[in-house]
C-alpha positions, 0 to 999 in steps of 0.5 A: 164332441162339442164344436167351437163356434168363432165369433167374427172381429168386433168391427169398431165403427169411427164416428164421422165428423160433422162438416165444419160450418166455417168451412161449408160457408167457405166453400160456397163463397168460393164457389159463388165467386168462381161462378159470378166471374164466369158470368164476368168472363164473357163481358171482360173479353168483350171488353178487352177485344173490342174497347180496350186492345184497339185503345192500346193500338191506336196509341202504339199506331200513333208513333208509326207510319201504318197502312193496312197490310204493309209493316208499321214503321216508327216514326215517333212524333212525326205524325203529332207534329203532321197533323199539328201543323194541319190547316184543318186541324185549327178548325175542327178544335175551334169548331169543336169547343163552339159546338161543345159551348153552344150545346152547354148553353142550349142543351144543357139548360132545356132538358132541366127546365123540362123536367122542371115541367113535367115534375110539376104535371098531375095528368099524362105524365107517362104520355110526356114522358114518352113524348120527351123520350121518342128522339132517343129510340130513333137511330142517330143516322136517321135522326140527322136525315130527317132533319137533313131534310128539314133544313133545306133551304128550298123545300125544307119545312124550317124555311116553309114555316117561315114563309107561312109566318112571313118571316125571313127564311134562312140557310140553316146548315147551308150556311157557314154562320148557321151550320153549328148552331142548326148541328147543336139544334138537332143534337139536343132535339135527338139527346136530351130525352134521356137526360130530361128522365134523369133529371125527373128521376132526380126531382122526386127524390127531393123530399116534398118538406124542404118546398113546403118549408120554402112556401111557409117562408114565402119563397116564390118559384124561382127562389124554391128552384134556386135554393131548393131544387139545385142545391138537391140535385147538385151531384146529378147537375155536375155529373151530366154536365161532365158527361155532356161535354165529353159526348159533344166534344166526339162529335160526328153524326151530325156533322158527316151526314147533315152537312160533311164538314161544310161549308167553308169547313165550319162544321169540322170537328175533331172526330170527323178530322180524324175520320178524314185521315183515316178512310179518305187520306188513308193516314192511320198514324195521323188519325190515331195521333189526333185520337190520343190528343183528343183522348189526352185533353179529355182525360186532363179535363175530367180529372181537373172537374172532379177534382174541383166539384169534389174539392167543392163539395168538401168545402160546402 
């Protein structure tokens, strides 16, 4: 008897389908991104703990009668028409805007001309540069106590210079007509090292051509500067411009450890009004009102010199 053998099931194999290109770049983008906003994640709430919650705070603070611990009481504008009416209100502004101004004619013009200066060095330029920058890695607080300690009228070594010159010695911020002009002094000594790089930075991007044209056509130095060297660097101009003004109307360092807001209040400023409502009068409102002025016309003021410089640049 022959035995019948049963073959098993053909078994039909599917082909697989190959991964779509499209959808592999998909994913990997997806994936990408997911993994950079990570990375984002931890900066941005940073951020929102630390910068942008106590921004939203201090202006709600602003229309409240607050004191740490107590439940905050609106008052509306109450605290804006307080610290309006203040004495010290109008000197810290006047003060202020002179210091801004003073550091805009003082601060503003030398570290361009000393880059100017370097650009042109052929030796130790990276020894000048470390010089120039120096300023900038000391801590401000004890920036401003070394030069706290310059400015002593009696053993300080301003005054002893002088004497060794014969020359009259002064007060310096001793003295309510040369308080702000010794604080702009140590502000633009302890500032300008970065914006001094900058300006280099922005020298040796101007093409060597356009001064070799200006030569050819017999330009001297200043015209090479005038016609050349500004119009080349014009947005780096107006842009550090901007961001000095903003920095010298907040102000503070100087003015609270050289000379405390004296004297005869010359060297009151708007931050360190502020500073005074907050941890010496204990007036949270007060402060963050005079925040959000402050805040108020910086904001207005960036936006009408964006606006002209761009509304110029378009023109040009």
């Amino acid at each position: 008897m022959t035995k019948t053998v049963e073959r098993p099931p053909a078994v039909r194999v599917r082909p697989v389908k190959a991964p779509s290109p499209a959808g592999d770049r998909r994913r990997r983008r997806l994936t990408d991104h997911l993994r950079a906003y990570g990375f984002l994640l931890g900066g941005l709430i940073c951020f929102a703990l630390f910068s942008w919650y106590p921004a939203i705070r201090a202006v709600v603070i602003a229309f409240q009668e607050y004191t740490p611990g107590s439940d905050p009481e609106w008052v509306g504008t109450a605290n804006f028409t307080r610290v309006w009416q203040d004495p010290e209100f109008a000197d810290a502004w006047r003060n202020t805007l002179t210091f801004t101004l003073l550091a805009l004619l003082i601060g503003f013009a030398i570290p361009f001309l000393l880059a100017l200066v370097l650009n042109e060095l052929r030796h130790a330029k990276a020894f000048f540069r470390v010089v120039v920058y120096l300023p900038v890695m000391i801590p401000p607080v004890v920036s401003a106590l070394l030069w706290k300690w310059f400015y002593d009228p009696g053993a300080g070594l301003a005054n002893e210079a002088l004497r060794f010159l014969h020359l009259p010695t002064s007060n310096w911020s001793n003295g309510a007509d040369t308080a702000l002009v010794s604080l702009v002094i140590v502000a633009t000594w302890a500032n300008m090292g970065g914006t001094v790089l900058i300006y280099l930075a922005a020298l040796q991007a101007v093409p060597g051509e356009l001064y070799e044209a200006a030569e050819l056509d017999g330009a001297n130095l200043l015209q090479r500067i005038r016609h050349v060297t500004v119009p080349q660097t014009r947005f780096v101009i107006l842009m550090l411009m901007l961001l000095q003004i903003i920095a010298t109307m907040q102000v503070f360092t100087e003015p609270f450890v050289i000379t405390g807001g004296g004297p005869e209040n010359a060297t009151v400023t708007v931050l360190y009004l502020i500073y005074k409502y907050a941890f010496l009068y204990n007036d949270f409102g007060g402060a963050c009102a005079l925040s959000v002025m402050l805040l108020a016309l910086l904001g207005a003021f960036s936006a009408v010199y964006l606006r002209l410089t761009r509304s110029g640049e378009e023109a040009a």
